[in-house]
N, C-alpha and C positions, 0 to 999 in steps of 0.2 A: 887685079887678081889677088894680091896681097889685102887687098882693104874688103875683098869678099868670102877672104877663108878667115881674117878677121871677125868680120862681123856674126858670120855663120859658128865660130866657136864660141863668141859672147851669148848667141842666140840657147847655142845647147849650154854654157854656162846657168844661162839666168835660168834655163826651162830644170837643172840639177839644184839649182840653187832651189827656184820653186816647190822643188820637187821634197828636198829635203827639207825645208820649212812645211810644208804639209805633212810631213811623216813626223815632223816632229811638233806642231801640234795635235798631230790625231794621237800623238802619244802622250802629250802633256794633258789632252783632255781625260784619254782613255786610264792613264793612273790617277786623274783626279777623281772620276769617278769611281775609281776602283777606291780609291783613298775615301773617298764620302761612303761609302756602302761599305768598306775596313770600319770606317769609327759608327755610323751606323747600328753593325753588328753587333760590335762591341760595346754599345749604347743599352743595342736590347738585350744581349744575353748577361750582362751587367760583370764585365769580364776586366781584368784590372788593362791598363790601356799602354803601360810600359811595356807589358808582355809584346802585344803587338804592335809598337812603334817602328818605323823604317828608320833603317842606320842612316845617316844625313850625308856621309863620305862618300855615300854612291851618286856623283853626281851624273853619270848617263840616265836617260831617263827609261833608257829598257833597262837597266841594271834593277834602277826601282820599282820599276815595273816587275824585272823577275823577282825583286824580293815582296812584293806586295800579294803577288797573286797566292803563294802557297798561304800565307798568312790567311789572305779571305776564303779560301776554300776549308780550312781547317776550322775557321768562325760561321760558314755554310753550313760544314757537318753538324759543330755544334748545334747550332741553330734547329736543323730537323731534327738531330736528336731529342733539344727542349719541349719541341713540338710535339714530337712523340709522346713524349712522357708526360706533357700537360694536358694532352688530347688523351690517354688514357685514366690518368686522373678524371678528366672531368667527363667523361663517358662514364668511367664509376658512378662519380656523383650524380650524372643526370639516370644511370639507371636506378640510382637508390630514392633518387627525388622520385622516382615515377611509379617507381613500387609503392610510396606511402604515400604518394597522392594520387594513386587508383589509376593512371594514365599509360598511355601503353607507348613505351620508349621506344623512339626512332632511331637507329642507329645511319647517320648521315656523314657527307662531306664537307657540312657547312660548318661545322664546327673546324674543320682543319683549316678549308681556306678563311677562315676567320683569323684564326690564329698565326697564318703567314702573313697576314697582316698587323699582327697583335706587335707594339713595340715592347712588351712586356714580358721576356722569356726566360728572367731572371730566377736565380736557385731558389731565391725569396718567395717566389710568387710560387716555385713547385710546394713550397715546403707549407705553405698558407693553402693550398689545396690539397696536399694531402693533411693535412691538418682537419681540414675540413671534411674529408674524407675517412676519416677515422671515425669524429662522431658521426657522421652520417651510419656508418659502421655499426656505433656503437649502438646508437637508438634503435638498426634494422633489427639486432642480436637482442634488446631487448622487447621486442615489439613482437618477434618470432616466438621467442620463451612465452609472451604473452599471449599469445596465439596458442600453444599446444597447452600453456594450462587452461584455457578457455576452452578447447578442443577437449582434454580430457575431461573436465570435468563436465561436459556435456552426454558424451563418454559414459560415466558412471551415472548420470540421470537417467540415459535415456535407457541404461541396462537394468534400474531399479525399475523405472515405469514401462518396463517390458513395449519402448520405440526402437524405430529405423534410425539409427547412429545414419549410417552414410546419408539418407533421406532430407536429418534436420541438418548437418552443416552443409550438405549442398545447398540447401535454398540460403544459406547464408553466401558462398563462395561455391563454386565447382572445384576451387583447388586445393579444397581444405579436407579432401578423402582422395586416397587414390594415388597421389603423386608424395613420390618419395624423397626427390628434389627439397630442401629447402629453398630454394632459390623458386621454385614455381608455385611457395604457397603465397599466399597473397596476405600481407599485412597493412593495408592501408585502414586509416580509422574509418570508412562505412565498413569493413569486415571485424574490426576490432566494436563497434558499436553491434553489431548485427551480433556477433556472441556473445555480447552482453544482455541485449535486452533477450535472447533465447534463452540462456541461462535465468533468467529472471522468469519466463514462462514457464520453464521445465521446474522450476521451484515453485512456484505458484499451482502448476498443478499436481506435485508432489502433494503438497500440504493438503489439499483438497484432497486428493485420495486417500492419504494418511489418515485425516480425518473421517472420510466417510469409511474406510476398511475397518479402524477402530471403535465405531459405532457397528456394525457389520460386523466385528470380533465380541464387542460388549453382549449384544444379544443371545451370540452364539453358545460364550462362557453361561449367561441366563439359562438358555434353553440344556444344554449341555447336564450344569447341575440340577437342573428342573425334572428332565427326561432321566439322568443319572445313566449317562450316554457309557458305553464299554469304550474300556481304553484304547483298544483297537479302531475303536470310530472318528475317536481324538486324533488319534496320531497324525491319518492324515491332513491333517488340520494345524500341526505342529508348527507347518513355517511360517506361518500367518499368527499365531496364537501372540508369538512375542510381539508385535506388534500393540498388545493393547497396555504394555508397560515400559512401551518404550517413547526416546525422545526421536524426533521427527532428524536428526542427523543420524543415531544410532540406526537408523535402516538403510542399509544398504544391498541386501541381498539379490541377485541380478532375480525380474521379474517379480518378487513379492508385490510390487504396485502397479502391475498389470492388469489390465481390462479385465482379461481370459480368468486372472488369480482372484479378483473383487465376484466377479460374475458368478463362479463356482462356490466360492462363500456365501453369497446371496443366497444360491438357489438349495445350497445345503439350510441357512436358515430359513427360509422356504417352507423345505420339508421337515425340519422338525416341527416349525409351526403348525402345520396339518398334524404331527402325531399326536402336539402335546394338544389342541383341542380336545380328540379323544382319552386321552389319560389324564385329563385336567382335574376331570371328577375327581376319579382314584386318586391322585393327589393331594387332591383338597379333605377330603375324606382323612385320609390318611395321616395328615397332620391335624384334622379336627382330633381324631382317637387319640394321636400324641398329646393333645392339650387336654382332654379329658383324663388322661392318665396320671397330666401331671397332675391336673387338681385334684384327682383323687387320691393321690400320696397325699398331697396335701392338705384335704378335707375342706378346699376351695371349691366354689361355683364356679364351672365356666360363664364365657359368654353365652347368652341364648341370644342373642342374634347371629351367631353364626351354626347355632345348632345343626344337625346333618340333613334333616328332612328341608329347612329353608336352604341350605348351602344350594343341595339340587334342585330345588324350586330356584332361585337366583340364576344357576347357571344356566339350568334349560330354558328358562327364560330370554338369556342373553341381557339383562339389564345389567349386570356387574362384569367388568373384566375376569375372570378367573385369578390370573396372575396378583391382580390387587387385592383379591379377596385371601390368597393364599401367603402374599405379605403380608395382610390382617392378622391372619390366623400366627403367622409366623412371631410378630410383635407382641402378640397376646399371651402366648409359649413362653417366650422372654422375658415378659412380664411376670408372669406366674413363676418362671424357675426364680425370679429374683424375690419376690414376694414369700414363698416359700423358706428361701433361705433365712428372709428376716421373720419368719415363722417359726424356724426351725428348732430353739430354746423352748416356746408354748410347748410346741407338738410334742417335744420329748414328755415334759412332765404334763401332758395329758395322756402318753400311751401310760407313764409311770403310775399315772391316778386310775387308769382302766384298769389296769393289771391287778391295780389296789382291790378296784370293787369284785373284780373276777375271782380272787381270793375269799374276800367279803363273803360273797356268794357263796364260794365251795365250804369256807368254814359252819355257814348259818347250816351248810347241807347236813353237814359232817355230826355239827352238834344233834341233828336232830334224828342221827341213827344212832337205834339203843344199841347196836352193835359194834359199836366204834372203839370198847374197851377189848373188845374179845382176841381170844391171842391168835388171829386168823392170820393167812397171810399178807406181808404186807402193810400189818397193821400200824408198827415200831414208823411205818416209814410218814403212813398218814398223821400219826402222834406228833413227830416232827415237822412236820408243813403246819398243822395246826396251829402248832407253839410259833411259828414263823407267822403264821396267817395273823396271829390274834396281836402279834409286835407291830406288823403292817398297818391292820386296820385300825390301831389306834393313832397311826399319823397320818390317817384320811383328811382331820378334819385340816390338819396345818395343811397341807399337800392342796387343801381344796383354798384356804387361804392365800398360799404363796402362787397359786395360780393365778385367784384373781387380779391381786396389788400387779404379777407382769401383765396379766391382759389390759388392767387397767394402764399401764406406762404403755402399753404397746400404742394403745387406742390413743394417749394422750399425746405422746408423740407423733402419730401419722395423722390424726383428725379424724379417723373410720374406724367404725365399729371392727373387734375380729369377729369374724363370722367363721364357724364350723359345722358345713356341710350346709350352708344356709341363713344359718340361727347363730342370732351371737353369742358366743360362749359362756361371757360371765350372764348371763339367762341362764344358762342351761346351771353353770356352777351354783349361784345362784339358788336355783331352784332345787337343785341337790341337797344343798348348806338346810334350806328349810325342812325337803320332806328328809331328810338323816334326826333335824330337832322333831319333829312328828313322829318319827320312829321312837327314840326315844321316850319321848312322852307316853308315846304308847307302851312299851317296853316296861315304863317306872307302875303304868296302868295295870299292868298283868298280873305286875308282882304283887303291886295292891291286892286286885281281887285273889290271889292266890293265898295271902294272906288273911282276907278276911276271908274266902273260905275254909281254911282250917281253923279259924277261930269258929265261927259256924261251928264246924264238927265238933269242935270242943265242945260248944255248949250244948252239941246233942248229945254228949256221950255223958255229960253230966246232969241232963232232966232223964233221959230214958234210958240211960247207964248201960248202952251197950254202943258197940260201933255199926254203922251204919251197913249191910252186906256188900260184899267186895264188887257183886256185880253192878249193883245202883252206885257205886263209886265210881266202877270204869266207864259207866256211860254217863255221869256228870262228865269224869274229866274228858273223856272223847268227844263231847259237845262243846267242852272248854277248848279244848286245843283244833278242833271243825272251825271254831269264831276266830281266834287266832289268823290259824291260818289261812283263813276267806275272808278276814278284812284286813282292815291296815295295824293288823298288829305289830308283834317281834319279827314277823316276816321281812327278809331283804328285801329291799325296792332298790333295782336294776334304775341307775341315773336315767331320769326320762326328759328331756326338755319337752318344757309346757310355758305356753305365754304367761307372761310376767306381769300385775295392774298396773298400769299406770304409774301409780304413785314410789315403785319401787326403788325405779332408778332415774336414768336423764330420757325423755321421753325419746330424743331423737335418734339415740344410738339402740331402744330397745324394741326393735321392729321386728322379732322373727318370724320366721312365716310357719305355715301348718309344716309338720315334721312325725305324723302319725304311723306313715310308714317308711320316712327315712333314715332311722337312729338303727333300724335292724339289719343294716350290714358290720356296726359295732357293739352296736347291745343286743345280744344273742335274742332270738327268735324266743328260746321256750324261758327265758325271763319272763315275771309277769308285771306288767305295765298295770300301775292303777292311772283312773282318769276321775276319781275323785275332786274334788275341788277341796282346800285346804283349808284347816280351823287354823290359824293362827294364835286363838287365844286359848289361855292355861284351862284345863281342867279341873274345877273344882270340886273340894271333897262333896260336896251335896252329888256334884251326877256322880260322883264315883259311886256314891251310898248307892243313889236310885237304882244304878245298873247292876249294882251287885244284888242290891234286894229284885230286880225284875230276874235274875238270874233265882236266888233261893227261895224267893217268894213264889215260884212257883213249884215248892216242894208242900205238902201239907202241914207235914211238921215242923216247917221251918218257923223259927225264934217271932220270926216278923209277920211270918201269917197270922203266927196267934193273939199277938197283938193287937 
């Protein structure tokens, strides 16, 4: 009985005994493993390892057990804390990678359980991510700015060349109008190249409009001063006009490089083009008269090839542009006022030498009214122009001199004749210089014979000793002074230009042409012109005798009939 309540307590001994050796390695394994997954954590959150060491005094092994387990639970929390905070860093980063590499970010689980696996949840490794994170940041921020100035300045292209803003950066991006988000524009480089090379067309066809509106304003300025358009016509035309002196950035005005803006410009030069066809003439005309005016200040020929009657034969024609006909005319006007001006010293002292002869004239008048001394009225005032007149006329001949020595420097210096009204001037001076000596001569001739007619009378009043009757006197002298003044006597001769021989001067500068009736807009009409041809040689006393005796020889009594 004894040896069976024995054995039956060893039985439940050894099955306690068992018992407690099973509980106590299910707990020697259970805080080993807790102890490997203790150092573990603190392996991967990179945690100092003193902090979490187990006090060694504890030697029950639930004791270290209890002290193990809070430890691991507070290196747990740590743990998904890490995770957190690394799983949100690198969500940043995979959204900022996906932004600028055009990819459409997945927002997933596999990054977490990746990371419960990761032995690497170290502050080190947050601090290397967000690091990373920053520039990624940074590069977004500046990739953005890059984006809205590439946006604006498409912006102000497409507002010059009067486009669809929202139209051109949508076919670049859809997110690049419309959304107000930064974070929903789209900065990846095909959107950062795509507003590049737009911007690059939107300037490409800037220029090209620029250019063809400016060609399109050039004309218009043309026709404008051509037509001699009212300022009210201009005006509308104002926002456009700047344009053609400006530089290809200075335009910025929203729409001046609009289709609508080019098209209306066109079709206004268009229509001036149909007006100025019809008022071409009249213009052309109208500057032909200006350049005829000016040569006639000037006592210059125009062109005759653009004379009036071929102008309109040319234009109705249609073989000349009008336009270039009427720059023709325009460069020739120019010519001439310049011409003119190096004209302008002659011309003086040729009005100064007219004025001369115009005196010349009045004086020859003056002498030859017997009335001139009488105390009429007005007389005192003629007496004194006279006394002027006869001061004048004797510096005709220097006056005709210092004329020629400047026509000659004129000539010599430009290589062409001066030509007045045609005919070159020192001809004409010239020709003056000679018949003033024929005058002259004539003049010394008068006196001659007026002398040898009183000697005559003498010798009749000493054979037939009386004087000759007063009437047979007056009508010798009234035949005398009839020849006088019906040939080339004392009579003025009014400057006439007449061709010059040959031999006078340099042949090639003395070419005038016929001038019969064109000297009488300056040398008055009731002047009388001789057309005589000129003796240049002296007159000797023999013809002087003969002409005197054909004059008294035909008296009966006269000395030399009787002879």
């Amino acid at each position: 009985m004894f040896l069976e309540l024995e054995t039956e307590c060893m039985r439940v001994y050894r099955r306690k005994v068992d018992s407690a050796n099973a509980e106590r390695a299910q707990l020697r394994q259970s805080l080993m493993a807790k102890e490997a997954e203790l150092k573990a954590l603190v392996a991967s959150i990179g945690e100092n390892t003193t902090q979490f060491k187990v006090d060694e005094k504890h030697t029950s092994l639930k004791e270290q057990l209890a002290a193990v387990t809070p430890l691991l639970e507070e290196l747990r929390a740590k743990k998904e804390d890490r995770i957190k905070q690394i799983s949100n860093v690198q969500s940043q980063i995979e959204k900022i990678k996906a932004q600028i590499s055009d990819h459409n970010y997945q927002n997933n689980d596999g990054s977490v359980k990746h990371l419960n696996d990761d032995h690497d949840l170290s502050t080190r490794r947050i601090s290397d991510l967000q690091m990373q994170l920053r520039n990624l940041q940074k590069e977004k921020s500046d990739r953005l700015q890059k984006v809205f100035i590439y946006v604006d300045e498409v912006h102000s292209l497409c507002a010059v060349l009067g486009m669809d803003f929202a139209k051109t950066v949508k076919e670049v991006h859809p997110s690049l109008h419309g959304t107000n988000s930064e974070n929903s524009t789209n900065i990846s480089d095909s959107t950062l190249e795509g507003l590049a090379q737009t911007i690059l067309k939107l300037k490409a066809e800037k220029k090209t409009r620029v250019l063809k509106l400016q060609e399109i304003v050039e004309k218009l300025h043309k026709l404008w001063n051509l037509m001699e358009s009212a300022e009210q016509e201009r005006r509308q035309f104002t926002k456009v006009a700047v344009v053609l002196g400006s530089n290809e950035e200075e335009i910025t005005s929203p729409g001046i490089l609009s289709l609508e803006t080019i098209q209306e410009t066109q079709e206004e030069v268009e229509r001036l083009t149909k007006q100025k066809a019809s008022r071409m003439k009249e213009l052309v005309l109208k500057k032909r008269l200006e350049l005829e005016d000016v040569c006639k200040n000037a006592h210059m020929e125009p062109d005759m090839n653009t004379a009036p009657e071929k102008i309109i034969a040319l234009i109705d024609s249609g073989l000349v542009d009008p336009c270039e006909l009427l720059s023709s005319i325009e460069v020739q006007i120019a010519k001439a006022n310049e011409e003119s001006l190096t004209r302008k010293d002659i011309m003086e002292r040729v009005d100064k030498w007219l004025s001369a002869c115009d005196e010349e004239t009045w004086l020859e008048e003056y002498n030859q009214d017997d009335n001139r001394y009488s105390a009429g009225r007005g007389a005192h005032l003629n007496l004194k122009r006279a006394e002027k007149a006869r001061i004048l006329v004797q510096k005709i001949p220097t006056m005709i001199d210092n004329l020629i020595a400047k026509t000659f420097a004129w000539e010599d210096e430009r290589n062409v004749p001066f030509l007045y009204d045609g005919v070159r001037l020192v001809a004409i001076l010239e020709e003056q210089k000679l018949r003033r000596a024929q005058r002259e001569q004539d003049k010394r001739r008068s006196r001659d014979q007026k002398k040898l007619q009183s000697l005559l009378l003498k010798e009749k009043e000493l054979i037939f000793g009386s004087k000759p009757s007063p009437k047979k006197t007056n009508s010798f002298n009234r035949r005398t002074s009839n020849r006088h003044s019906n040939g080339n006597g004392a009579g003025f001769m009014t400057p006439v230009p007449r061709r010059v021989s040959a031999g006078s001067a340099t042949p090639e500068l003395l070419t005038p042409r016929s001038y019969s009736g064109r000297y009488n807009n300056y040398f008055k009409e009731n002047r009388r012109l001789t057309t005589a041809p000129l003796n240049f040689s002296a007159v000797s006393k023999e013809d002087s005798m003969s002409s005197f005796a054909s004059i008294s020889g035909s008296e009966p009594d006269s000395p030399l009939y009787l002879h």
